[in-house]
N, C-alpha and C positions, 0 to 999 in steps of 0.2 A: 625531791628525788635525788639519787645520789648515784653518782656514777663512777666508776673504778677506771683507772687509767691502765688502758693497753700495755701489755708487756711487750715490747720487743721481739720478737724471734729471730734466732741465728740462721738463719739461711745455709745450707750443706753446700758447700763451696770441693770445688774440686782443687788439689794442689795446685797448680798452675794458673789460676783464677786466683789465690789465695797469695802465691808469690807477685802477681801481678797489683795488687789490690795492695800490699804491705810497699812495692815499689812505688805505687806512685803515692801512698804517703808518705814517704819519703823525700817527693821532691823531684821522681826520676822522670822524664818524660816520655811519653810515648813509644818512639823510635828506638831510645835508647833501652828500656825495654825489650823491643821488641828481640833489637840486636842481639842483649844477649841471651834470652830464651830460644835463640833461633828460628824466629817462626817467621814465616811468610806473614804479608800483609794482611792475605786474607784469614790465614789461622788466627792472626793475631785481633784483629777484628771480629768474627765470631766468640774469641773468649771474652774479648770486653763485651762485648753483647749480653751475654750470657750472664757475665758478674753483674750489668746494670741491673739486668732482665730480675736476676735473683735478690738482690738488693733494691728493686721497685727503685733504681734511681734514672737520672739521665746524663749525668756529667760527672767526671772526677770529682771535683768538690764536693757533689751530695755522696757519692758515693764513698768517700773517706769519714766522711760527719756518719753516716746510717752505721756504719763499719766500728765504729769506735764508739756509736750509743747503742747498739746490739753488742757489743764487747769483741767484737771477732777480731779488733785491733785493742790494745791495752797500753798506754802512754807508760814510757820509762821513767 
């Protein structure tokens, strides 16, 4: 029996989920982040939420890896 391997799906990310997702691959941390999008703690917390939630991940690290094998990140 033969089986076909999964494709990936992009997940419809909103810009600011999208800004925040390319910041921390980059390396930026949380806080700092947060800083400069201006969002409260708790704003700031519901869109990471939300980016995991849509990404099926639980942590930055999965969530850079899903992001860049779904292509929604593209290495320079």
């Amino acid at each position: 029996m033969y089986f076909q391997p999964q494709s990936l799906k992009q997940p419809q990310l909103k810009s600011t989920e999208l800004v925040i997702l390319k910041s921390l691959a980059l390396g930026l941390g949380c806080e700092t982040i947060k800083n400069l999008l201006e969002l409260t703690e708790i704003e700031f917390e519901k869109k990471l939420s939300s980016l995991y939630l849509k990404l099926q991940v639980c942590n930055v690290y999965s969530a850079v890896v899903v992001a860049f094998k779904t292509g929604i990140l593209k290495e320079k």
